[in-house]
C-alpha positions in Angstrom: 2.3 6.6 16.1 3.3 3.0 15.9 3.2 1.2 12.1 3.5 -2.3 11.2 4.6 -3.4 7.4 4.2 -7.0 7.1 6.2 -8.2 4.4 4.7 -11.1 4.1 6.3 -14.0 1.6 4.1 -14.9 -1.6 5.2 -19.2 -1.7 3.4 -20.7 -4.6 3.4 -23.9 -2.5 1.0 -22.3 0.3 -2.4 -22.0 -0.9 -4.5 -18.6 -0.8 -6.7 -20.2 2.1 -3.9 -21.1 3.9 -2.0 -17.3 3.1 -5.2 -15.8 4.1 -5.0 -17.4 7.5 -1.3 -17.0 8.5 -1.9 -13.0 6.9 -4.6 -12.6 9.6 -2.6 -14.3 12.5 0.4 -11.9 12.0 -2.0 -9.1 11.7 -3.4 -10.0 15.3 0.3 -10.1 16.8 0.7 -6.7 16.0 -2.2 -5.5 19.0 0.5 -2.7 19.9 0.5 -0.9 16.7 -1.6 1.5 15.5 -1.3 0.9 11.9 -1.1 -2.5 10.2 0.2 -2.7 6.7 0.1 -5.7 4.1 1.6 -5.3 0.7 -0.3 -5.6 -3.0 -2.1 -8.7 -3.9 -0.1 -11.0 -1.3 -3.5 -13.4 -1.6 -2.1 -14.6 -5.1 1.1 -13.0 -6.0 1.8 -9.3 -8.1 3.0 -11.5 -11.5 1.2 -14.5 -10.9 -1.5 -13.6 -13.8 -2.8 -17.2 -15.1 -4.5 -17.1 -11.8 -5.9 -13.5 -11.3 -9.4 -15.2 -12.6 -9.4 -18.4 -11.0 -8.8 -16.7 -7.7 -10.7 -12.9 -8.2 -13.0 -12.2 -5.8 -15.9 -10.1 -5.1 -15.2 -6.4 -3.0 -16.9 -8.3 0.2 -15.5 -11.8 -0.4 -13.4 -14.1 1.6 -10.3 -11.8 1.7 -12.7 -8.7 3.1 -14.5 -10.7 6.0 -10.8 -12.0 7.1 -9.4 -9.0 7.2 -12.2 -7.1 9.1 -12.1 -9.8 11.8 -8.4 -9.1 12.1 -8.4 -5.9 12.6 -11.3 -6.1 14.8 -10.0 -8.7 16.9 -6.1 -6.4 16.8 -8.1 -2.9 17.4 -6.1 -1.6 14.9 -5.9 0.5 11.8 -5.3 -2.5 8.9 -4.4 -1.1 5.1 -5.0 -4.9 4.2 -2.6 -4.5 0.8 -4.8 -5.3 -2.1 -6.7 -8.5 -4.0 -7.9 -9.3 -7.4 -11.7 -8.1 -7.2 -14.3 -9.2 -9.5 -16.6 -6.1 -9.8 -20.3 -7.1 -10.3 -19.8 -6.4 -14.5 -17.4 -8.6 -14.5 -14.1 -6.3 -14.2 -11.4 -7.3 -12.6 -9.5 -4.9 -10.1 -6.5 -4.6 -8.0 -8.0 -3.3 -5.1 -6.8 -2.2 -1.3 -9.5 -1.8 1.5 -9.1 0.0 4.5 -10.4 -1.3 8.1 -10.9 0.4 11.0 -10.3 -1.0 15.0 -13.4 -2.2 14.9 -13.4 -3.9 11.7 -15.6 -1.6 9.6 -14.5 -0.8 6.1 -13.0 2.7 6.0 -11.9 2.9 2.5 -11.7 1.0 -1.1 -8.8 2.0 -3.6 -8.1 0.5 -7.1 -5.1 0.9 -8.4 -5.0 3.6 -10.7 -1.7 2.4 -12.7 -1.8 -1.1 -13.9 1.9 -2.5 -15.1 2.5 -4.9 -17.8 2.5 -2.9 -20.5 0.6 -4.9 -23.3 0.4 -7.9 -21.0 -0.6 -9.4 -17.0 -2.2 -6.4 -15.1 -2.3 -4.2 -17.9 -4.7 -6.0 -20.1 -6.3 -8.2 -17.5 -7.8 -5.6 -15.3 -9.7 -2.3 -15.4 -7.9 1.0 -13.9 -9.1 2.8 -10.9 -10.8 6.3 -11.3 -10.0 8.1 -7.9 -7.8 9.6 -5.4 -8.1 7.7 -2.0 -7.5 9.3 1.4 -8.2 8.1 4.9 -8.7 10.1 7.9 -7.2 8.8 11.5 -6.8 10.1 14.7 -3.2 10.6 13.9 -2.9 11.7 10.7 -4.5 11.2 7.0 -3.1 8.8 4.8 -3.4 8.2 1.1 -3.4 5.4 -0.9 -1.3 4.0 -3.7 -0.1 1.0 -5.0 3.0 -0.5 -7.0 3.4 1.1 -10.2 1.5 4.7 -9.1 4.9 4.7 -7.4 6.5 5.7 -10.8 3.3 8.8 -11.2 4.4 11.9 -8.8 1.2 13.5 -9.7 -1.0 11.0 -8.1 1.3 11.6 -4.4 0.8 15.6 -5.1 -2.9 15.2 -5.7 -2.9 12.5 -2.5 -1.3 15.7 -0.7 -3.6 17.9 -2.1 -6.4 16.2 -0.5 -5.0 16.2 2.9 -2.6 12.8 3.3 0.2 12.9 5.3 1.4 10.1 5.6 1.6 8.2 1.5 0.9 4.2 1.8 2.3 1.9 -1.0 1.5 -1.2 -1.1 3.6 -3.6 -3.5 4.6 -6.6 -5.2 8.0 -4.7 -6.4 10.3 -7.1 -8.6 14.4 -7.4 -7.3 15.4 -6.5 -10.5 14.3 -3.1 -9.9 14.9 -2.6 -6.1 17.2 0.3 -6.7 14.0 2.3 -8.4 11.8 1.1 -5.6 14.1 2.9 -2.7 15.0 6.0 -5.0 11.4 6.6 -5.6 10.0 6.0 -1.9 12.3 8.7 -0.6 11.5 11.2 -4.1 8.0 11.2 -3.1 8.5 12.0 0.9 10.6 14.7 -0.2 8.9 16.2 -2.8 5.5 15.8 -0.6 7.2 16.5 2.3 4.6 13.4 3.8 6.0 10.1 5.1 6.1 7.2 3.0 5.5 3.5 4.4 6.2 1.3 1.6 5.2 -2.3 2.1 6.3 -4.9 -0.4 6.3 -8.7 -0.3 9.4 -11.1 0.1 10.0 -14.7 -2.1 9.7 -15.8 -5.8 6.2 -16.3 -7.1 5.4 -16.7 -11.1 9.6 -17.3 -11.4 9.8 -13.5 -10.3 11.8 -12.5 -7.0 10.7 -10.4 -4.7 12.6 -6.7 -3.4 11.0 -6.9 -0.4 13.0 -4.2 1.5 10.0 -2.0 2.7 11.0 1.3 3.9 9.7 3.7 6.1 10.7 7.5 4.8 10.3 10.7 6.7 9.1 14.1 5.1 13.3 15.2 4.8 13.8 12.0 2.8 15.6 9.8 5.8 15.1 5.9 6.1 13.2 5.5 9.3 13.5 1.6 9.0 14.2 -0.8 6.1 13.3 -4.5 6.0 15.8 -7.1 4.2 14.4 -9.7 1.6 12.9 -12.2 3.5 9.7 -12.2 5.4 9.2 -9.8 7.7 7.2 -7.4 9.8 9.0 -3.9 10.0 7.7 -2.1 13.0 8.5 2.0 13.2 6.9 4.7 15.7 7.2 8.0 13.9 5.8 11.3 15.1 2.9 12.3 12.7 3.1 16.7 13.4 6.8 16.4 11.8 4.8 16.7 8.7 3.6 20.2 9.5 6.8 20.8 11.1 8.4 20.3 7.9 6.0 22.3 5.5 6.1 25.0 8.2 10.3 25.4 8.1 10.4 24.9 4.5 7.8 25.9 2.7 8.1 24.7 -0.7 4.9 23.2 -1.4 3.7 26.8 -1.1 5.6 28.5 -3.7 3.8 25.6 -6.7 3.6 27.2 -9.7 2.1 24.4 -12.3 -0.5 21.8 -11.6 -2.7 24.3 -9.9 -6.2 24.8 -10.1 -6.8 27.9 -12.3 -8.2 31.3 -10.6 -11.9 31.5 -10.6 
């Protein structure tokens, strides 16, 4: 199976029209992949909260049509990152939709975790509710974004429902790039899943980017690692290592906690 992360670069100087369009373009380039990745909120920026209103969206807006005609026009599998979305109540979201090849929507994810603390995301948004998995032809992937990075129980309950293969999508801050690589190969190994882990590249709201998206494999080894500037990181990986790898060790059978009790 053949992956695309598009680390795209979040420049406060290129407006969201314009960001949209160029995001769609290097989507199309990638008609040789099978999976096309964007990272979180790349339409505005992670941190750039004084425009999360201004710019928020409804779940079938501007952001949703161009990314359906992108993946349409690719034929591929597009995990288009995530966009502020104005729910019809008024709630904002950080939400991730899933397109198929031929530009249906297969899936809607909102972040479950919102960071900030007692400010940006935090306050400004409502939390997501439910797991989110997809089904392919390769493999099942489940969905996460950012900050659920830092929550091992959402990955387990992503693995519980079938993913094999764990997609982050993220707007990770430099300052904390060490956490970001630590905690992309914790949850392949603990999961025994791969991890493709797609973050953006450049300064927006004064905050640098990490970049550095990683692919991980279910023994914990970098498949491919981006640097900090834009980029598209392309990796072909074999999706039946996952069984493989839960078959030769298998440690996700001998779970004692977290476990559904017995009828």
């Amino acid at each position: 199976m053949r992956a695309s992360l598009i680390q795209i670069a979040v420049d406060p100087d290129e407006s969201v029209e314009a960001r949209r369009q160029r995001a769609a373009s290097l989507v199309v380039a990638q008609r040789d992949s099978d999976l096309v990745v964007l990272p979180e909120l790349w339409p505005v920026g992670a941190f750039a909260y004084t425009v999360f209103e201004e710019e928020a969206e409804p779940l079938r807006g501007p952001t949703h049509e161009v990314m359906a005609k992108a993946a349409a026009e690719a034929g591929v599998w597009l995990h288009a990152g995530s966009f502020v979305e104005r729910a019809p109540d008024g709630t904002l979201y950080n939400t991730t939709l899933v397109f198929a090849p031929d530009g249906g929507r297969s899936a809607v994810y909102r972040k479950i975790h919102r960071f900030g603390f007692d400010k940006g995301e935090a306050v400004m948004m409502g939390a997501g509710e439910e797991l989110v998995t997809v089904a392919l032809p390769q493999t099942t992937l489940g969905l996460a974004t950012c900050y659920d990075l830092r929550f091992p129980e959402q990955f387990r309950g992503l693995v519980d429902a079938g993913a094999e293969a764990l997609v982050v999508a993220a707007g990770w801050p430099e300052r904390r790039r060490a956490h970001w690589t630590l905690l992309a190969q914790a949850r392949a190994v603990e999961n025994q899943a791969y991890v493709l882990a797609v973050g953006t590249a450049g300064t927006h709201a004064d905050i640098a980017q990490a970049g550095h998206s990683i692919v991980v494999d279910p023994w914990g080894e970098v498949l491919a690692e981006a640097g900090s500037d834009e980029e598209i990181l392309t990796v072909e990986f074999d999706p039946a290592k996952v069984g493989a790898t839960r078959e030769q060790f298998p440690a996700l059978k001998d779970r004692r906690l977290g476990l559904a009790p017995p009828s």
